[in-house]
C-alpha positions as CSV (number, residue, x, y, z in Angstrom):
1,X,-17.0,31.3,-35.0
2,X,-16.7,29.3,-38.3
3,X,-15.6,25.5,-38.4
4,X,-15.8,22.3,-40.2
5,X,-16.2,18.8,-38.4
6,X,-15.4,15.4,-40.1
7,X,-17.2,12.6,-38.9
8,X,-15.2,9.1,-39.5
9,X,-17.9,6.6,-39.5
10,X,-20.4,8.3,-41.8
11,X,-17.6,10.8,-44.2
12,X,-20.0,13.3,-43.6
13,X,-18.6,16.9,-43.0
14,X,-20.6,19.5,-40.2
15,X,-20.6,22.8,-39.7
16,X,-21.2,25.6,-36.9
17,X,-25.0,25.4,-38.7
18,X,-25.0,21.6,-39.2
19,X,-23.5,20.7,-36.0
20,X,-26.4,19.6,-34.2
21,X,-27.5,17.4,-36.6
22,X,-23.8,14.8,-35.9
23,X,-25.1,15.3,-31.8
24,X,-28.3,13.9,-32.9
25,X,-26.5,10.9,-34.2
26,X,-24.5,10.4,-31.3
27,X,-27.4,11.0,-29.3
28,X,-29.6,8.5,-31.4
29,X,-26.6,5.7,-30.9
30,X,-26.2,6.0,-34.6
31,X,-22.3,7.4,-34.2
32,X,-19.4,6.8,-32.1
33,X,-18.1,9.5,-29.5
34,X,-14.8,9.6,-30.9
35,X,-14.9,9.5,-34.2
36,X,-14.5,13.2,-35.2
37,X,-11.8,15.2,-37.2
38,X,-11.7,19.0,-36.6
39,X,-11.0,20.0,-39.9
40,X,-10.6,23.9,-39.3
41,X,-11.8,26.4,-37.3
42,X,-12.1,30.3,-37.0
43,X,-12.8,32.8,-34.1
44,X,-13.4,36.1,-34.8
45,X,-12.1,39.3,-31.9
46,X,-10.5,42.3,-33.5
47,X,-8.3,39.5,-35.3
48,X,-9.7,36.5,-36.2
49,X,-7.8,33.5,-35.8
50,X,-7.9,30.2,-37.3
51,X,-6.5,26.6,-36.7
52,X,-3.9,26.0,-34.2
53,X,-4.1,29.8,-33.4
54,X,-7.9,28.8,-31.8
55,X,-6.9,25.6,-30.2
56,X,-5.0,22.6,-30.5
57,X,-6.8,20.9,-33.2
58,X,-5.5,16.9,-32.2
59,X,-7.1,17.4,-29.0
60,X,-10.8,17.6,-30.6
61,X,-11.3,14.2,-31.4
62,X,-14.6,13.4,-29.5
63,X,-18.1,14.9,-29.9
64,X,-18.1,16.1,-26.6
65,X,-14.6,18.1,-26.8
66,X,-16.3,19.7,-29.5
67,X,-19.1,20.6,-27.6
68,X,-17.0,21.8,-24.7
69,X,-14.6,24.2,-27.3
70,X,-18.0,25.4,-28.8
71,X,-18.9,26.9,-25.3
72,X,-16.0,28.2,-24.3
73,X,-15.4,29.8,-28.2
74,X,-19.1,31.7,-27.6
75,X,-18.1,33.0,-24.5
76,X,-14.6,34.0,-25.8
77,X,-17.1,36.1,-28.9
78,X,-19.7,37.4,-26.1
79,X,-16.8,39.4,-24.2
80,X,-17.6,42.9,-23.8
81,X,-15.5,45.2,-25.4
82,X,-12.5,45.4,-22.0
83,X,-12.2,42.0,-22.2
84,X,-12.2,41.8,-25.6
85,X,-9.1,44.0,-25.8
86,X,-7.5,42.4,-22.7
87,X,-7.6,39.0,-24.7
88,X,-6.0,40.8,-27.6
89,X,-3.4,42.1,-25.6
90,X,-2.7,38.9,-23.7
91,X,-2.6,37.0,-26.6
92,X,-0.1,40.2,-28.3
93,X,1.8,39.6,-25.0
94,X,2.7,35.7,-25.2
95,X,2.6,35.3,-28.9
96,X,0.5,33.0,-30.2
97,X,1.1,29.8,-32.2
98,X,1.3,26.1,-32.8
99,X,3.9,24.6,-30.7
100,X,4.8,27.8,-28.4
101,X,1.9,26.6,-25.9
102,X,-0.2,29.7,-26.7
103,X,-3.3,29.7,-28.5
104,X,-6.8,31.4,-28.0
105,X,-8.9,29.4,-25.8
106,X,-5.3,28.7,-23.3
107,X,-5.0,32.5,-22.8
108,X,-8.9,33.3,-22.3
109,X,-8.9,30.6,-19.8
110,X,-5.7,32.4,-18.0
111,X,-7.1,35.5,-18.6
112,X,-7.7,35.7,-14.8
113,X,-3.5,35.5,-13.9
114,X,-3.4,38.9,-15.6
115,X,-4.0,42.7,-14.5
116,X,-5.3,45.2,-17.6
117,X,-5.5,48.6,-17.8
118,X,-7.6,49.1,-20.7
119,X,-6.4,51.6,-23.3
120,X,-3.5,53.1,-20.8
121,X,0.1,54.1,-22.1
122,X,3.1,53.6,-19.4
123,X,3.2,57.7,-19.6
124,X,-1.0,57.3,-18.7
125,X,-0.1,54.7,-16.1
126,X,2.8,56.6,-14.7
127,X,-0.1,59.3,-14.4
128,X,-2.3,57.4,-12.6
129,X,-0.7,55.4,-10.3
130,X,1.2,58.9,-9.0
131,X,-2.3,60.7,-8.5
132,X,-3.3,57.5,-6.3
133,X,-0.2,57.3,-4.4
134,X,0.4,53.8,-5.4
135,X,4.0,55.2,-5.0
136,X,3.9,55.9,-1.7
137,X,2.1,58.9,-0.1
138,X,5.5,61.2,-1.0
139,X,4.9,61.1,-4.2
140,X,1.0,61.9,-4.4
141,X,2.0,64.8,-2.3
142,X,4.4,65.9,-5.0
143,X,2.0,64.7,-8.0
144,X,-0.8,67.0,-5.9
145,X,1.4,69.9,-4.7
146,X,4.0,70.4,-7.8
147,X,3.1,68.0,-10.5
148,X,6.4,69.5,-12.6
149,X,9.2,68.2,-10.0
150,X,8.0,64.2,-11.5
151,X,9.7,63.1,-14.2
152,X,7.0,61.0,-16.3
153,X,8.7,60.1,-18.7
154,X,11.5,58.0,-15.7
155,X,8.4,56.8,-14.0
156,X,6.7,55.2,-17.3
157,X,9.9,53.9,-18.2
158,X,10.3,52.1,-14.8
159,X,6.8,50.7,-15.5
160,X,8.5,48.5,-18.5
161,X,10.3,45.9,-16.2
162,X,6.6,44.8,-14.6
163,X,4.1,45.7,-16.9
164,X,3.3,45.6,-21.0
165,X,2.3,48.4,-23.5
166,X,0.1,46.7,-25.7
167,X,-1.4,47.7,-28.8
168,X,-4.6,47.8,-26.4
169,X,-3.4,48.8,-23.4
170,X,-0.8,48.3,-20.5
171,X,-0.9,44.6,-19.2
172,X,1.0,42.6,-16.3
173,X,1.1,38.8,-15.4
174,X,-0.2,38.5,-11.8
C-alpha cells in the first residue's frame, strides 16, 4: 500500500513511511485529530487500485480513520492467495467505482455475504456439484452410473441465473 497524507495545521505531507511520525504529533498534543487530507492512495492485489477505487477518500479526515483504513488495507494485502482472488472476483462482480457504492475496502469487508469456488468454470461447477449430488441423489446416480446421459453443457448454463464466472472463478451472493 502506497499513500500520501496532508496534514492542515503544519502543511506537512506523510507517507506510508512517514506516517508515524504525524501520530506522534497527535500523540504529543502538537496536532489536531481532524485535520488530515488523504491525498491519494494505492493498494496493490493482482490489480492495484488507487483513489476512490480503495475507499472513499472524503471519509478519511481524522488521524484515527487513517489508522483504522491502514489496518484493514494490510489485511486486505496479507490475504492468501483464495481470498486474494475471491476479492478480485467480487470486486469484478459489482464493479468498482466512485459513486456506484463499490470500492475495495466495502467489498473485503462483505466478503463474508459471498460463496467462491476458487478457479471453477460453470462446466467445472456443473461437474462438481453432479458428482456430490447437490442435485438430488438422481442425478449423482446418473453422474456415477452413466456420466454421458448429463448434459453439461444445460447444467452449467443453468448455473448462470445464481452464480458468476469470474475471471477467477465462479462466485455467488449469499
Amino acid at each position: 500500500m502506497k499513500f500520501a497524507v496532508t496534514c492542515v495545521e503544519n502543511g506537512q505531507t506523510y507517507t506510508e513511511e512517514t506516517f508515524d511520525e504525524l501520530v506522534d504529533l497527535y500523540d504529543e498534543g502538537d496536532i489536531e485529530d481532524n485535520g488530515i487530507t488523504l491525498d491519494s492512495i494505492s493498494v496493490d492485489l493482482d490489480n492495484t487500485y488507487t483513489d476512490n477505487e480503495v475507499t472513499s477518500m472524503d471519509y478519511i479526515t481524522t488521524i484515527e480513520d487513517m489508522q483504522d483504513l491502514i489496518d484493514t488495507l494490510d489485511s486486505i494485502e496479507s490475504l492468501d492467495s483464495e481470498d486474494t482472488n475471491k476479492l478480485e472476483s467480487i470486486i469484478e462482480y459489482t464493479g468498482i467505482g466512485y459513486g456506484n457504492g463499490y470500492d475495495v475496502v466495502s467489498n473485503y469487508e462483505n466478503i463474508d455475504d459471498y460463496t467462491y469456488y476458487d478457479g471453477y468454470s460453470f462446466t467445472q461447477l456443473a461437474d462438481e456439484f453432479c458428482s456430490e449430488g447437490l442435485f438430488g441423489d438422481a442425478v449423482q446416480e446418473v453422474y456415477t452410473d452413466n456420466y454421458n446421459y448429463l448434459d453439461m453443457d444445460y447444467i452449467a448454463d443453468q448455473l448462470k441465473y445464481d452464480y458468476t464466472e469470474t475471471t477467477y472463478g465462479v462466485i455467488a451472493n449469499n
